[in-house]
C-alpha positions as CSV (number, residue, x, y, z in Angstrom):
1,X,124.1,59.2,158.4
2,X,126.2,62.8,157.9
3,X,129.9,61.9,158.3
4,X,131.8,64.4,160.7
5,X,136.1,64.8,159.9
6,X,137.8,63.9,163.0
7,X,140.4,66.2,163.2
8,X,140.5,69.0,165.8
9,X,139.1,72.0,164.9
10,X,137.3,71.2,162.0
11,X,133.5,71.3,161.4
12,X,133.2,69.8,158.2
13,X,130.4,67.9,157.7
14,X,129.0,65.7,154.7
15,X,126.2,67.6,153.1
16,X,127.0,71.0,154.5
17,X,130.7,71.3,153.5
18,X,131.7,72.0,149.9
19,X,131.4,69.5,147.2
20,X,135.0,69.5,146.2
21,X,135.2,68.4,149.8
22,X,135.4,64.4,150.2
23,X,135.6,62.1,153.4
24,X,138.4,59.3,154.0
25,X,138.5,56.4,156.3
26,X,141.6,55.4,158.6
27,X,143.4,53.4,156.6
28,X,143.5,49.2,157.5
29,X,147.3,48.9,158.3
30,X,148.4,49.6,161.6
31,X,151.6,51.8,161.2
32,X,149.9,54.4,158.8
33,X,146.7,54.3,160.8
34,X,149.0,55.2,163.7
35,X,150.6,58.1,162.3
36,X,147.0,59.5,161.3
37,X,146.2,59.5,164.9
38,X,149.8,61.2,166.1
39,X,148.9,63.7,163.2
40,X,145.4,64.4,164.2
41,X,146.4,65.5,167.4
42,X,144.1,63.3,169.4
43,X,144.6,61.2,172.6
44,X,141.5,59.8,172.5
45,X,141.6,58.1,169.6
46,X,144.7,55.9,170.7
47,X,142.8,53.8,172.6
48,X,140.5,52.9,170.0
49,X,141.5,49.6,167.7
50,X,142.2,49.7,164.2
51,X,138.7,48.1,162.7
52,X,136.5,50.7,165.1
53,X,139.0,53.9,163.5
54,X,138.1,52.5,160.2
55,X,134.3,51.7,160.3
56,X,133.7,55.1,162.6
57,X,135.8,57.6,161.7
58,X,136.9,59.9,158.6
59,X,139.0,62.6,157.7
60,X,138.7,65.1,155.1
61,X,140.4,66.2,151.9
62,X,141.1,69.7,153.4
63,X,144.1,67.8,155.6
64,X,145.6,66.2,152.9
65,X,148.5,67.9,150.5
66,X,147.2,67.8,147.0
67,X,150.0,65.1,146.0
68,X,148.5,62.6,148.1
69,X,145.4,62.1,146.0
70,X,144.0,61.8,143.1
71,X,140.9,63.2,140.9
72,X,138.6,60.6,139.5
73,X,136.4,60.7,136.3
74,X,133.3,61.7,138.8
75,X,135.0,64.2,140.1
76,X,135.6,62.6,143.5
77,X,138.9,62.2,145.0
78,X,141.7,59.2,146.0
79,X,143.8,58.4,148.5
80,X,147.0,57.1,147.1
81,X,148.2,53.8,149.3
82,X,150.9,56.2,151.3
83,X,148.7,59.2,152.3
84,X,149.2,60.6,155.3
85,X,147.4,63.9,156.8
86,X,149.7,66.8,157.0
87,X,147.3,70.0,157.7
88,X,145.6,70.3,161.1
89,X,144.7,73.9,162.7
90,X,147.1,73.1,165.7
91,X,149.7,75.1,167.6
92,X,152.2,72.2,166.6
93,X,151.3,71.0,163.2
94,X,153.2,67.8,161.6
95,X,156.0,68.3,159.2
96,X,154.6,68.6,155.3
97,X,155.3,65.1,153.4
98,X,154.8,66.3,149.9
99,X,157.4,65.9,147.0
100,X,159.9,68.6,147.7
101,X,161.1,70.4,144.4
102,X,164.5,69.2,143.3
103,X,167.4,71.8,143.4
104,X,168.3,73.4,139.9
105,X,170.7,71.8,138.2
106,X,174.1,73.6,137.0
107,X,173.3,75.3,133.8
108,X,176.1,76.3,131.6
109,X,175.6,80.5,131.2
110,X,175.9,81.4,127.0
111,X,178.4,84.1,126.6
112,X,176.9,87.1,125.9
113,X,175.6,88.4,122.0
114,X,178.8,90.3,121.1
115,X,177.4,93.9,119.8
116,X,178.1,95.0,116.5
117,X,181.1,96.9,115.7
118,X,180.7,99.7,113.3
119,X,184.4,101.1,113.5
120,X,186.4,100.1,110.3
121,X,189.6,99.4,112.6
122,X,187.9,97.2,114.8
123,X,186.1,95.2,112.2
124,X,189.9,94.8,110.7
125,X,191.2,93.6,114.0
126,X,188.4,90.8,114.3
127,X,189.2,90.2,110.9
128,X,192.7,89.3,111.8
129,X,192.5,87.7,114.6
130,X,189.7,85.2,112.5
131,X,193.1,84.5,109.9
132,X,195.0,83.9,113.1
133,X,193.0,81.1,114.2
134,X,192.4,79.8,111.1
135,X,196.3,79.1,109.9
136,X,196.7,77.9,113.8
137,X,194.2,75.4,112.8
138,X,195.9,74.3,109.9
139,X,198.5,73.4,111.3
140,X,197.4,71.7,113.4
141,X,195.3,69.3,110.8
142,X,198.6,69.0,108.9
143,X,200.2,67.5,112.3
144,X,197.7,65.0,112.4
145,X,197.3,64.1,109.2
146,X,200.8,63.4,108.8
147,X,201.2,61.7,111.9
148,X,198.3,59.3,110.3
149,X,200.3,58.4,107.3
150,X,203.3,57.6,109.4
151,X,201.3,54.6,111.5
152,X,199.5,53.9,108.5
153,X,202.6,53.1,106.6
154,X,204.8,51.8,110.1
155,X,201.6,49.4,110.1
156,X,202.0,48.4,106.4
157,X,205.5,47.5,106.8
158,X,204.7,45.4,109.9
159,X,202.5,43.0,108.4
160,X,204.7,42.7,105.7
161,X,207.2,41.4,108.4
162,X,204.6,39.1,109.6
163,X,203.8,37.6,106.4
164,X,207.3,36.6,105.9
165,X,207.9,35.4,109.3
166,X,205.1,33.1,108.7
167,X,206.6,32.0,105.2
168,X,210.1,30.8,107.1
169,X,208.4,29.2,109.9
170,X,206.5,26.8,107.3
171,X,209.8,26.7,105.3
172,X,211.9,25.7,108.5
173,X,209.5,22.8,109.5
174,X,209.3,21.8,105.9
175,X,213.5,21.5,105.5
176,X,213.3,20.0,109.8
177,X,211.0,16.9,108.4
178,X,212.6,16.5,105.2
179,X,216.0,16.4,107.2
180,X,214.6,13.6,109.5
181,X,212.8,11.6,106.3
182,X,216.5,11.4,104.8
183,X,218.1,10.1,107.8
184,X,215.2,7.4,108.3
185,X,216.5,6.2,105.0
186,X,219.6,4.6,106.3
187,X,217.8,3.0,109.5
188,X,214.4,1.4,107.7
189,X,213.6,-0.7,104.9
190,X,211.2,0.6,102.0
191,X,208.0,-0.6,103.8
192,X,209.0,1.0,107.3
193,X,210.3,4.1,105.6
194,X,206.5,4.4,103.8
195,X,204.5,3.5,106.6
196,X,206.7,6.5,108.5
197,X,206.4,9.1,106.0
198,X,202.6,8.5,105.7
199,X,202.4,9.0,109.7
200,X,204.4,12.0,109.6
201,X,202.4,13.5,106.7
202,X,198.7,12.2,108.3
203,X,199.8,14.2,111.8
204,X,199.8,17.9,109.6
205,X,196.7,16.7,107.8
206,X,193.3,18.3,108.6
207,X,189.9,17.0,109.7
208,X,188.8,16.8,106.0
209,X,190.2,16.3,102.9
210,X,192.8,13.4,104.3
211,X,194.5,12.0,101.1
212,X,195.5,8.4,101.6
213,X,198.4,6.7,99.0
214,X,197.7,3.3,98.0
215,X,200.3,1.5,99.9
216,X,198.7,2.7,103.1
217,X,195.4,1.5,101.7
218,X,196.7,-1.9,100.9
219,X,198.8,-2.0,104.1
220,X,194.9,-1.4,105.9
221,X,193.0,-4.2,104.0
222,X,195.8,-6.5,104.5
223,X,195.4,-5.8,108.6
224,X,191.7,-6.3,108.1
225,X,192.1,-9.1,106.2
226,X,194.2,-11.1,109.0
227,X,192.2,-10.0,112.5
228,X,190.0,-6.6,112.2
229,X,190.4,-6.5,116.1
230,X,194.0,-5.6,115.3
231,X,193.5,-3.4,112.6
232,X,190.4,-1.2,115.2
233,X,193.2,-1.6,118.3
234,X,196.6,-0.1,116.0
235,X,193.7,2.5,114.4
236,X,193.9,4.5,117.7
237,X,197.8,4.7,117.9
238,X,198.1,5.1,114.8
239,X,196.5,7.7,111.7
240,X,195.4,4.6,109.4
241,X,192.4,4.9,107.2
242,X,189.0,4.2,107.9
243,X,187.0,0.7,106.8
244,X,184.7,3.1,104.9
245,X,187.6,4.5,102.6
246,X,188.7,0.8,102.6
247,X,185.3,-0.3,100.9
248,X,185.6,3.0,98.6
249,X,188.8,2.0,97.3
250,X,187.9,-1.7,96.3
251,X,184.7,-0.7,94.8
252,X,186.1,1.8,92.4
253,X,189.2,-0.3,91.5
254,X,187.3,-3.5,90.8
255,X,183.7,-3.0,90.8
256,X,181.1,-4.2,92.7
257,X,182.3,-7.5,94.7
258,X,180.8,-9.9,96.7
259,X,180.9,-9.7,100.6
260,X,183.9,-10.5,102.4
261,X,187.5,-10.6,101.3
262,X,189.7,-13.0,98.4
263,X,192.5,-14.1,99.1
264,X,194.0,-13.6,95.2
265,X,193.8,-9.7,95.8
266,X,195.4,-9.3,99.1
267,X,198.3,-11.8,98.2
């Protein structure tokens, strides 16, 4: 069966028109199918459903702009999914849907190609004016630099500042606890005064690297020795080393001993 474009006046027909002409069903969807029929110009056709205008009907290529389809490798032709028919041989034709070409964009104009002078006075003015501009711009790169050795050496001086701030705040709390270990003195006995000390020096310590004296350590096992419940509850009040360093200590000052404790070493 020939297939006949149904747009008005237009007689082109499968096997008599051109070959670059092709044929294109109304498309499925309902609002572009509708503006194919408000394009086409036809009353008739708006009574008609979807399905029938897509089964019974085509258009051809000749009403399409050429950015609404494609060329295939047969040489046939595609609708893209958003083609519409724009060109119809009507008194009041629908507007063009195309891409529109974007507005130039603001180009800077080059200056023109200076001509060549070939007056001597002339070429001695440029010449001049060249020297000018080139002192101006020395000056200039003087300003700078020396504006860049100013902060460099303003920031020089600063950090110095720093450093020493930082070397009189650790002296000042150095001298504040040394103060307060000296007064302690007149208030505790020898054991008190140790077990203070140590606490004071374990709350500056760091995660690692904790350096225990041996009167805390034997102040530890002898806690363990009488209730370890006691020794795990005053552990979190207090900065007292762990049962680990405890087992450490014994092992490298008497060897390897038996399990539990003696009562000769801790008394």
């Amino acid at each position: 069966m020939p297939l006949y474009c149904a747009a008005v006046n237009c007689t082109n027909t499968s096997g008599v028109a051109d070959k670059n002409v092709s044929f294109f069903r109304f498309p499925r969807d309902k609002e572009r199918c509708k503006k194919w029929v408000i394009n086409c110009r036809r009353g008739d056709l708006d009574r008609k459903s979807v399905e029938v205008l897509n089964k019974e009907y085509r258009l051809c290529s000749n009403h399409f702009e050429s950015s609404m389809y494609y060329f295939t490798n047969n040489g046939g032709k595609r609708l893209l999914y958003n083609a519409i028919p724009t060109f119809f041989n009507v008194p009041n034709p629908p507007p063009s849907v195309g891409e529109k070409r974007k507005p130039p964009t603001k180009r800077n104009h080059l200056p023109l190609k200076v001509k060549k002078i070939q007056n001597e006075n002339n070429d001695s003015k440029v010449e001049n004016t060249q020297a000018n501009i080139e002192t101006v711009n020395i000056k200039k790169y003087r300003k700078v630099l020396n504006s860049l050795r100013t902060s460099c050496v303003t920031i020089c001086r600063l950090r110095k500042k720093i450093k020493l701030l930082e070397k009189k705040k650790h002296k000042s709390c150095n001298n504040s606890i040394n103060h307060i270990l000296d007064l302690s003195k007149n208030f505790l006995s020898d054991d008190q005064q140790k077990f203070f000390t140590s606490q004071i020096k374990m709350s500056y310590r760091h995660k690692k690297g904790n350096r225990w004296t041996i009167s805390d350590k034997l102040l530890g096992l002898r806690v363990i020795f009488h209730s370890p419940q006691t020794y795990k509850m005053l552990s979190n009040i207090f900065s007292l080393p762990s049962r680990n360093t405890l087992k450490l200590f014994l092992t490298r000052a008497y060897g390897d001993m038996p399990t539990g404790f003696s009562q000769k070493l801790l008394y």
